[in-house]
TORPA-4810 file (N, C-alpha, C, O; in nm, 3 decimals):
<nodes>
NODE_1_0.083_-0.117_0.000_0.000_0.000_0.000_0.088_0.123_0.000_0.185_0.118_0.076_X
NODE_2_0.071_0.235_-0.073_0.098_0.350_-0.061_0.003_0.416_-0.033_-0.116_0.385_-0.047_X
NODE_3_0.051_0.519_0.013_-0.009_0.627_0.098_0.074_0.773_0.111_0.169_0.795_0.186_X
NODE_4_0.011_0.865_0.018_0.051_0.994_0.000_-0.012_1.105_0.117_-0.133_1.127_0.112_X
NODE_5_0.063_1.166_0.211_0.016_1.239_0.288_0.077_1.350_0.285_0.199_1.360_0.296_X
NODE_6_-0.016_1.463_0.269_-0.004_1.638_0.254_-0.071_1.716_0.378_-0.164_1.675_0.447_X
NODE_7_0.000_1.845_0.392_-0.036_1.888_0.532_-0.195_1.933_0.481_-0.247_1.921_0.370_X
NODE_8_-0.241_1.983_0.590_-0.369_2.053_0.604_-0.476_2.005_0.550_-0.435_1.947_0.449_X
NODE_9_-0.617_1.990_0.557_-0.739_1.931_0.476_-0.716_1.833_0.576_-0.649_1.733_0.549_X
NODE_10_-0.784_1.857_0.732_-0.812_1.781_0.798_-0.965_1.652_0.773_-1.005_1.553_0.833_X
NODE_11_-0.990_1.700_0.699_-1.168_1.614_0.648_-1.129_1.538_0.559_-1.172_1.422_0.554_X
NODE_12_-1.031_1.592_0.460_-0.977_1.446_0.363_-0.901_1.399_0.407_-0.888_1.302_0.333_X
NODE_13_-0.786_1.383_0.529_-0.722_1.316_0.575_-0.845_1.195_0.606_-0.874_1.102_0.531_X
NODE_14_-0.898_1.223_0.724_-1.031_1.138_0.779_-1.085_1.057_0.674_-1.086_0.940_0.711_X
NODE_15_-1.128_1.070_0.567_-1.204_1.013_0.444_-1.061_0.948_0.417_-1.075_0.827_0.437_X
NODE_16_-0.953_0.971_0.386_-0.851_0.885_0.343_-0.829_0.815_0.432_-0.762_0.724_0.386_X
NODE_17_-0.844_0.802_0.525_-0.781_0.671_0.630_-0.870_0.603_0.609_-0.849_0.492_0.561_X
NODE_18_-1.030_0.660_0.644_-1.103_0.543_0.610_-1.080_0.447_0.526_-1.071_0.326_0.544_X
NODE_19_-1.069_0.520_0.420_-1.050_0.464_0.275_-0.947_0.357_0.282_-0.996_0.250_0.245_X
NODE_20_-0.828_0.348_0.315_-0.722_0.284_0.410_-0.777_0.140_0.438_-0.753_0.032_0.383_X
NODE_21_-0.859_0.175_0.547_-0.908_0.117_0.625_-0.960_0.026_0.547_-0.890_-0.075_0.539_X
NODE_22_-1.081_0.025_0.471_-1.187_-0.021_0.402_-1.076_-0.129_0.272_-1.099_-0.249_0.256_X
NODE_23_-0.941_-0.041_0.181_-0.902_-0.109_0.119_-0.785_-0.225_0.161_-0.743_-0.307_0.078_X
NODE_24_-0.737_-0.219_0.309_-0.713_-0.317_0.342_-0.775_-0.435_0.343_-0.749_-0.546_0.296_X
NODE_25_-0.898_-0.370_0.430_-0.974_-0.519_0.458_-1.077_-0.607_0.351_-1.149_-0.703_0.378_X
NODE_26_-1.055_-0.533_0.211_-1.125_-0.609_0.155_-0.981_-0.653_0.013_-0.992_-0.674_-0.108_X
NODE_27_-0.872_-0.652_0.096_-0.789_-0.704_0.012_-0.730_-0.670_-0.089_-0.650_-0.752_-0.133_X
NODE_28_-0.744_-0.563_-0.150_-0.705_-0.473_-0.274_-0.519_-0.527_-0.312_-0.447_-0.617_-0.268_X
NODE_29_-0.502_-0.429_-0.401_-0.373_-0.454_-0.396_-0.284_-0.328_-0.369_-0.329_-0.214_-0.361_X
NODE_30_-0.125_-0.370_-0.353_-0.064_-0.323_-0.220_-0.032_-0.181_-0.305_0.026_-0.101_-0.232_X
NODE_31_-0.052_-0.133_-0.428_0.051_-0.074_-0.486_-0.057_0.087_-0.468_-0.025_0.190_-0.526_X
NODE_32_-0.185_0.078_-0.377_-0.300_0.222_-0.420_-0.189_0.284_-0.379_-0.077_0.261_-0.333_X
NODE_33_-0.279_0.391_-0.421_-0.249_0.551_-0.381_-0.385_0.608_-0.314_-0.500_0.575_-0.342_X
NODE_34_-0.327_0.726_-0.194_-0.413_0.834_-0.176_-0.379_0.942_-0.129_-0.304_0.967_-0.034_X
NODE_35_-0.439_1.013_-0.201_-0.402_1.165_-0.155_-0.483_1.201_-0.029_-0.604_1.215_-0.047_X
NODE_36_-0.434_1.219_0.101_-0.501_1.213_0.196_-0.491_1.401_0.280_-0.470_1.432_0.397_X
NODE_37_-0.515_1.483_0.168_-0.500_1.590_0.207_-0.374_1.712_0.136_-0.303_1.675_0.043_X
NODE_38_-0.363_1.845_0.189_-0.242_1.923_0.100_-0.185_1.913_0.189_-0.214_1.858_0.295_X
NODE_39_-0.052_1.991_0.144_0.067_1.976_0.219_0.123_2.133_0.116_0.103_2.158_-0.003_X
NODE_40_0.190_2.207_0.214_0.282_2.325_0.170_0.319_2.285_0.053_0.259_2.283_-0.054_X
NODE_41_0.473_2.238_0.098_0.554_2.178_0.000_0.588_2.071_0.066_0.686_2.028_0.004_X
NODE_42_0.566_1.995_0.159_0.588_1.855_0.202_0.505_1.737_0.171_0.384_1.754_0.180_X
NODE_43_0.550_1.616_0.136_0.488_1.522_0.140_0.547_1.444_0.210_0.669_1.452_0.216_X
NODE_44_0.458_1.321_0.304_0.504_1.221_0.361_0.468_1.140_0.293_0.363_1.175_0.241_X
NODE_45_0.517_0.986_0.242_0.474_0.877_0.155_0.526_0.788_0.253_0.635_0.795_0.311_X
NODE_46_0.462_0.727_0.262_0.423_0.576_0.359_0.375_0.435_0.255_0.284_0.420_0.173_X
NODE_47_0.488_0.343_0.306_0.468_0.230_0.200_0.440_0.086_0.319_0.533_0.049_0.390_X
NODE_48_0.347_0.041_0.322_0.341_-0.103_0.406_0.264_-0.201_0.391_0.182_-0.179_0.302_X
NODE_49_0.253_-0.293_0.436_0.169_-0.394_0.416_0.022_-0.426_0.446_-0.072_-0.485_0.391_X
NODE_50_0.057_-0.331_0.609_-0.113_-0.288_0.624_-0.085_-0.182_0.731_0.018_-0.186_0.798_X
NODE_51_-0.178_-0.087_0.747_-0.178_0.031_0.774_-0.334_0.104_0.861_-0.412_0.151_0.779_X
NODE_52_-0.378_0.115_1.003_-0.445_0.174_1.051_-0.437_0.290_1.151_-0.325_0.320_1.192_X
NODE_53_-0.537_0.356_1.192_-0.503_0.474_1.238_-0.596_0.420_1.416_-0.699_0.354_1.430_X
NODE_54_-0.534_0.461_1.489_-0.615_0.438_1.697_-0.754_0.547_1.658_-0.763_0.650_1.591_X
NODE_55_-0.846_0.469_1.736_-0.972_0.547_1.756_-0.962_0.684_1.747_-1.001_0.737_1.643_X
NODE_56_-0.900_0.781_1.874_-0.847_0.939_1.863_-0.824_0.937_1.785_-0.932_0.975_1.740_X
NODE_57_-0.725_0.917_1.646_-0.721_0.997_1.532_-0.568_1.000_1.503_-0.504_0.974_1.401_X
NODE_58_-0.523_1.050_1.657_-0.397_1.085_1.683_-0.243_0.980_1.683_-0.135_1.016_1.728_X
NODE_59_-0.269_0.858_1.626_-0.168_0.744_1.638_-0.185_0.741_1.476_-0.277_0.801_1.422_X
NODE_60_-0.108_0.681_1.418_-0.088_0.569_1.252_-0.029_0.494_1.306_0.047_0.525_1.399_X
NODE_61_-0.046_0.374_1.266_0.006_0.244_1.257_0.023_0.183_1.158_-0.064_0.169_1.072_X
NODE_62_0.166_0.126_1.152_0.204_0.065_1.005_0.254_-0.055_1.060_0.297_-0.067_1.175_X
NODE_63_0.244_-0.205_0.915_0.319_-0.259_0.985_0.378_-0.378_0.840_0.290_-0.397_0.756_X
NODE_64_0.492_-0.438_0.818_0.504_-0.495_0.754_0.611_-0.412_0.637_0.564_-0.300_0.615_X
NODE_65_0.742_-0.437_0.555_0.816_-0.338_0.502_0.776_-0.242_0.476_0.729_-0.221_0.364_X
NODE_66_0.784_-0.134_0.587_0.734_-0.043_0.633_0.893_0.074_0.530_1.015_0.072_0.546_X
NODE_67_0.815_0.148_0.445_0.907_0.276_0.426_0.811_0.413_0.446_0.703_0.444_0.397_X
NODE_68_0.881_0.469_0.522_0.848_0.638_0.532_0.913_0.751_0.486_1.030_0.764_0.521_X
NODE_69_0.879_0.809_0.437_0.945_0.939_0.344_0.908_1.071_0.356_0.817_1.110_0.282_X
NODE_70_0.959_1.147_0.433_0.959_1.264_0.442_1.010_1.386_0.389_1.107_1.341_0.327_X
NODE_71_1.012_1.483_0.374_1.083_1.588_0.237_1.251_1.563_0.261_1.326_1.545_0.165_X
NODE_72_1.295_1.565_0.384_1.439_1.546_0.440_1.519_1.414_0.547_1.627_1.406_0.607_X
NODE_73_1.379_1.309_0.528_1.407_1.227_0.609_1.358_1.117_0.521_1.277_1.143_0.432_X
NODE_74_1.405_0.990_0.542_1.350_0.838_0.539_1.352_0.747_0.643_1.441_0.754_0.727_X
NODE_75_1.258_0.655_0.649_1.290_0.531_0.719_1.232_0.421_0.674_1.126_0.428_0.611_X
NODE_76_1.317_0.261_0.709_1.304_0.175_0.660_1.308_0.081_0.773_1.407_0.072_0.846_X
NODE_77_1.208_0.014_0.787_1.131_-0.066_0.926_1.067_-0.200_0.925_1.070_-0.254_0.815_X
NODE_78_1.024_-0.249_0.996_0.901_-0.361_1.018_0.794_-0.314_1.038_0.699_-0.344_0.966_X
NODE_79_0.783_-0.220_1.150_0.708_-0.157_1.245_0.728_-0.012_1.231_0.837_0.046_1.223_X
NODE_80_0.579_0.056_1.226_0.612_0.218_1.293_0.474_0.234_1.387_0.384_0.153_1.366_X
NODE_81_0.457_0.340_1.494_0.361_0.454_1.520_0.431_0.599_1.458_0.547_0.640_1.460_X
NODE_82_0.310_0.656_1.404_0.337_0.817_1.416_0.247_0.897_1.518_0.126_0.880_1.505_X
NODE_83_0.293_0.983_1.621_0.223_1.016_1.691_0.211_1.201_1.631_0.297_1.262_1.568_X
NODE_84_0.072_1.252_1.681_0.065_1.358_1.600_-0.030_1.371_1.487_-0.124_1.300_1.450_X
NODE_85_0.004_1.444_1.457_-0.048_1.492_1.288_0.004_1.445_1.209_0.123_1.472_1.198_X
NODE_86_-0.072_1.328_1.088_0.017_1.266_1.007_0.104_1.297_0.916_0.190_1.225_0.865_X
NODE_87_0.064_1.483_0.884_0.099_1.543_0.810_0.228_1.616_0.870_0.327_1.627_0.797_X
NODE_88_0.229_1.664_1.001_0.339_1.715_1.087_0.327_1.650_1.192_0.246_1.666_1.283_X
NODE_89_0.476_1.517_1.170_0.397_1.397_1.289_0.502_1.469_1.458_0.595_1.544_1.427_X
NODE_90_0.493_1.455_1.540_0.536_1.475_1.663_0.633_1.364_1.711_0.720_1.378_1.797_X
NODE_91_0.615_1.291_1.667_0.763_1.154_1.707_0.697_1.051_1.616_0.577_1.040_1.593_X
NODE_92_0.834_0.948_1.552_0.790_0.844_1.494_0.886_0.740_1.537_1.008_0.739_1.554_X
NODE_93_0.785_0.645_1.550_0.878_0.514_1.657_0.880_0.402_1.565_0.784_0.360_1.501_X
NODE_94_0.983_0.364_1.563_1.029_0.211_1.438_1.076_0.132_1.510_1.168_0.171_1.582_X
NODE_95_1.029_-0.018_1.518_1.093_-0.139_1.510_1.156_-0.207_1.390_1.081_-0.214_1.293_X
NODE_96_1.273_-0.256_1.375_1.335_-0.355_1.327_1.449_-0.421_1.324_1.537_-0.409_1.408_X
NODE_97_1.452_-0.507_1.207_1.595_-0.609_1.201_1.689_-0.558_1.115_1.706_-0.620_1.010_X
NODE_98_1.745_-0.475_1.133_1.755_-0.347_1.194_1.627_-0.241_1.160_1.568_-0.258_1.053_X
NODE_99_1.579_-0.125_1.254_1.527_-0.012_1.145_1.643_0.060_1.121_1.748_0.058_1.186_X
NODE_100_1.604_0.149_0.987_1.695_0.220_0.919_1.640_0.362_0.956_1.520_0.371_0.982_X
NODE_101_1.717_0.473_0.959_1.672_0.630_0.914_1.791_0.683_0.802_1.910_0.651_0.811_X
NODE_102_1.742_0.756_0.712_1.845_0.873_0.665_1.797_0.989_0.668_1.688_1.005_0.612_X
NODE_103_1.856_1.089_0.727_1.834_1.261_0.727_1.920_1.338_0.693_2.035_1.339_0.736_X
NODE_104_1.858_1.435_0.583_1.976_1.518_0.479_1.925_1.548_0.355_1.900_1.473_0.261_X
NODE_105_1.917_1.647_0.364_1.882_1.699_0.227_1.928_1.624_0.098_2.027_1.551_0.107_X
NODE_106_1.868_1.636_-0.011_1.899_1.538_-0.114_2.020_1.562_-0.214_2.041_1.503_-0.321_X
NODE_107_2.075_1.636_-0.171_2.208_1.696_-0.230_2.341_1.738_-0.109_2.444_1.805_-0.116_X
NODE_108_2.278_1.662_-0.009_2.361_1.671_0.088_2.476_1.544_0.087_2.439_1.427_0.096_X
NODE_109_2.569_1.569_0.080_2.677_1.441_0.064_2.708_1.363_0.133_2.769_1.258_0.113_X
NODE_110_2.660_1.416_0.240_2.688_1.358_0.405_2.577_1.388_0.492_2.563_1.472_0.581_X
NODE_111_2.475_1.267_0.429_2.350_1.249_0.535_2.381_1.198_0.655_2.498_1.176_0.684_X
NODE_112_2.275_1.173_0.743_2.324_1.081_0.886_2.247_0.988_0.878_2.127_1.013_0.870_X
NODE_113_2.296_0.843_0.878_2.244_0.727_0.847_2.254_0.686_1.025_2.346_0.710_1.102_X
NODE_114_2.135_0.623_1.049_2.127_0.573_1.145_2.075_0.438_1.184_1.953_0.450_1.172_X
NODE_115_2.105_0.299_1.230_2.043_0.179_1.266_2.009_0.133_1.394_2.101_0.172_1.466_X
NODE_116_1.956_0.092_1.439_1.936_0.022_1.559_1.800_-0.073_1.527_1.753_-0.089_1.415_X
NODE_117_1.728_-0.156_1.700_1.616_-0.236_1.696_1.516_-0.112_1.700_1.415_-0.106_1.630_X
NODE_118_1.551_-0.029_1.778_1.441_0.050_1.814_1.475_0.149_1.769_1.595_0.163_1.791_X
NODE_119_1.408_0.277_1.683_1.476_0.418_1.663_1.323_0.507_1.676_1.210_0.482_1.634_X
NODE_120_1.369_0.597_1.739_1.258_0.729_1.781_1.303_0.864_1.707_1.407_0.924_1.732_X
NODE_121_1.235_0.893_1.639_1.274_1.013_1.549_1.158_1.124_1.568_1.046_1.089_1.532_X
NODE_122_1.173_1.262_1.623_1.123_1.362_1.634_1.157_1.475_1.539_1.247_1.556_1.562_X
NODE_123_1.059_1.478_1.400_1.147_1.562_1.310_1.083_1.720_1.365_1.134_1.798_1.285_X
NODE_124_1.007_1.793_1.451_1.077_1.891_1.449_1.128_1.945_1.574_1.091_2.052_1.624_X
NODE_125_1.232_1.847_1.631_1.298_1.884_1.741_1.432_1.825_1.654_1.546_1.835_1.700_X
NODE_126_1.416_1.786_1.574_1.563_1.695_1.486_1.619_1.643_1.572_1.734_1.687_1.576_X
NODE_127_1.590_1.530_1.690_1.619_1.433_1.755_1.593_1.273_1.705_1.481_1.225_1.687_X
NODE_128_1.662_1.235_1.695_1.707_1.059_1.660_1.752_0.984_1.818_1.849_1.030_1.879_X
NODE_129_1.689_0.893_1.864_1.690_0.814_1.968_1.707_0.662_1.913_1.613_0.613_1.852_X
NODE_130_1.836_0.582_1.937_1.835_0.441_1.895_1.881_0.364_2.023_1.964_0.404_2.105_X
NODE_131_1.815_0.252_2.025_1.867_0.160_2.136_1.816_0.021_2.059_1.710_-0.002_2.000_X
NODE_132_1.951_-0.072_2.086_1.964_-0.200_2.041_2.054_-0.201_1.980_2.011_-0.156_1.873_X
NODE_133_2.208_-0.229_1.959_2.248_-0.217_1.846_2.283_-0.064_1.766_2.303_-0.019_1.653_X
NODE_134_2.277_-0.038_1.851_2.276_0.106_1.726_2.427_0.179_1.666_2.536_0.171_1.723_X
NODE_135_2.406_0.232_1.570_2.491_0.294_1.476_2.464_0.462_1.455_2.365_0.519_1.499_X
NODE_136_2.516_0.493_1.419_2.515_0.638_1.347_2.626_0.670_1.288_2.737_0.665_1.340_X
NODE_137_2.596_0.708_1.163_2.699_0.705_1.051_2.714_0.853_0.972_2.608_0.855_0.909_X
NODE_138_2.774_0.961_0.944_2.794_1.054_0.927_2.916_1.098_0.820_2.988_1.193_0.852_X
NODE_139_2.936_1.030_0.699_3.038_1.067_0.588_3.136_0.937_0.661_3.120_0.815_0.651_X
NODE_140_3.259_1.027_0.748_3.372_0.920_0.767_3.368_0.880_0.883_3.436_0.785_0.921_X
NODE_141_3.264_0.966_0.982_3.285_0.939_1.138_3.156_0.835_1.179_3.061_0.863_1.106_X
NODE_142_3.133_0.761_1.240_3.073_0.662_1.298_3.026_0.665_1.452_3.113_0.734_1.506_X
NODE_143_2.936_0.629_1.548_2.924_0.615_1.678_2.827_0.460_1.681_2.719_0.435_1.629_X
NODE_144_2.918_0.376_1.764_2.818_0.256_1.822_2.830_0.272_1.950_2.917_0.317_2.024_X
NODE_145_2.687_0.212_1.966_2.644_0.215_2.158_2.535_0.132_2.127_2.479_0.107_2.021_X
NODE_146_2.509_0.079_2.286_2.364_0.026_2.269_2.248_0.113_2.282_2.128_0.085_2.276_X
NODE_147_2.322_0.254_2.305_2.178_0.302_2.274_2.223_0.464_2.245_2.331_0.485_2.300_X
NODE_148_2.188_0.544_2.198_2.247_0.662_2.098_2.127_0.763_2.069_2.019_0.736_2.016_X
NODE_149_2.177_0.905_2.125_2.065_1.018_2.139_2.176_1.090_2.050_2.297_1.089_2.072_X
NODE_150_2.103_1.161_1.934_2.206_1.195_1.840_2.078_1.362_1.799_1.970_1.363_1.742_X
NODE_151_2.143_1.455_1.848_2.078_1.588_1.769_2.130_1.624_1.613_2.245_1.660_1.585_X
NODE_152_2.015_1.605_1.515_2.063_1.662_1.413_2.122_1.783_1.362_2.207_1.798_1.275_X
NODE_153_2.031_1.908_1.466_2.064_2.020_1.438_2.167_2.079_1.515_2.182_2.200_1.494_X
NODE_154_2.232_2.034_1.587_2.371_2.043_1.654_2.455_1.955_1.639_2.546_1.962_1.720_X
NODE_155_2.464_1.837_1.534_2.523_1.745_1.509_2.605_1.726_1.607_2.721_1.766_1.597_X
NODE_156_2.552_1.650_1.741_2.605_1.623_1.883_2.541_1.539_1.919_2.425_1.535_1.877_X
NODE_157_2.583_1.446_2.001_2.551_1.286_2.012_2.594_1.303_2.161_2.671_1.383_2.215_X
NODE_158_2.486_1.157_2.232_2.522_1.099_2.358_2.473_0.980_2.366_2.354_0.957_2.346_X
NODE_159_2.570_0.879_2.400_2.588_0.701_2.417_2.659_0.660_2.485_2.769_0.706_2.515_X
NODE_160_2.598_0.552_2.529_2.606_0.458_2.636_2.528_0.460_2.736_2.444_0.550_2.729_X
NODE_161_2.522_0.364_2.870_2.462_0.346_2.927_2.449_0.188_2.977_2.422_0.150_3.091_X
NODE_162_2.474_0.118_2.874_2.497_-0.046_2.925_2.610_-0.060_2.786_2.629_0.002_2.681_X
NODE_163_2.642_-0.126_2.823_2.825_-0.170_2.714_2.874_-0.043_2.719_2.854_0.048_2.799_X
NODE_164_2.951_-0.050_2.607_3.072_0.019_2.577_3.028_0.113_2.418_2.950_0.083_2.327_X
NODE_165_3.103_0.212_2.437_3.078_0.309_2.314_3.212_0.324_2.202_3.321_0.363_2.244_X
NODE_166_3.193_0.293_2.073_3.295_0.338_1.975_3.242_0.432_1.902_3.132_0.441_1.846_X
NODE_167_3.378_0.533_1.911_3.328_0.601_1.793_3.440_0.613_1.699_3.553_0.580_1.738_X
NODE_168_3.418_0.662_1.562_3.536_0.646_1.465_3.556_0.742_1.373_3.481_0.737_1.276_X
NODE_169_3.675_0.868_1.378_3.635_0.958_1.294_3.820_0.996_1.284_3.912_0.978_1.364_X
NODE_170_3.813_1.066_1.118_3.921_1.085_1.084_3.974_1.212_1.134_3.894_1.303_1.155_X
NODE_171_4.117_1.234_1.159_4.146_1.337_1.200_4.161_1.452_1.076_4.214_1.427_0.968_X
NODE_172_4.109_1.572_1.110_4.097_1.703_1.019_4.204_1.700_0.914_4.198_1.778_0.818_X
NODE_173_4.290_1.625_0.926_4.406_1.673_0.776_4.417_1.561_0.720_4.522_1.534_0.660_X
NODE_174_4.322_1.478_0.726_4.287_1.352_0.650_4.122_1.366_0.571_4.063_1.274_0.515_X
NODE_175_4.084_1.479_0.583_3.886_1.463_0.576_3.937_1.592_0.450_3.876_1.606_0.344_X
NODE_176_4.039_1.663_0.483_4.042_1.740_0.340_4.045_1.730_0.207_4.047_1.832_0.138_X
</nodes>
């Protein structure tokens, strides 16, 4: 299933989930589309296997090769919630073997790739939270921990807490 989501047009959001809703359960195939409202200039595109929204309104639930796409972000999952507005979500929580994120503009050369079991992503606080396994990857420099609070917009990180932390980065007269 795809699923095209644009900000604002709270009444066609509603009619599109339904819609969601209704073409799951009667089996359709995985490849619809819906426009579930405008958006400025952002779109979120959501790709999964099956896909509902919690009574309030206020949860999405995805589940099954789960991809999310945001104007400056991706993720690649088993599992998500978006909490929030689907259109401007407030935190998005991923399970997987590994989940994946990338954040960075699309001409940016040096996105921040991030893995772990669990990853919590708040895009507008530009906070990334991983625990399990986790990674964060940044051009040449690297951080593992089992668990990794990484600010995008201060590109500043904090890990550890149970094991041990590596991190791996070239020194300045080698990155020139």
């Amino acid at each position: 299933m795809l699923i095209h989501i644009r900000r604002g047009h709270h009444a066609q959001y509603r009619r599109g989930a339904q819609l969601v809703m209704l073409m799951l359960t009667s089996g359709m195939a995985a490849a619809e589309s819906i426009d579930v409202g405008r958006s400025g200039a952002q779109t979120i595109i959501a790709r999964a296997e099956r896909a509902w929204q919690s009574e309030a309104g206020d949860v999405m639930h995805f589940k099954g090769a789960l991809e999310l796409r945001g104007e400056h972000w991706r993720v690649n999952a088993d599992s998500a919630l978006i909490e929030g507005q689907l259109e401007d979500p407030e935190r998005v929580i991923v399970e997987g073997a590994p989940a994946r994120i990338i954040v960075g503009a699309i001409d940016d050369p040096e996105p921040v790739e991030g893995l772990s079991q669990h990853l919590e992503f708040e895009p507008r606080n530009q906070v990334v939270r991983l625990e399990g396994a986790a990674t964060i990857v940044k051009g040449e420099q690297s951080i593992s921990s089992e668990s990794i609070r990484y600010s995008l917009e201060r590109n500043t990180f904090a890990a550890g807490s149970r094991g041990r932390v590596k991190v791996v980065t070239k020194p300045r007269s080698e990155q020139r």
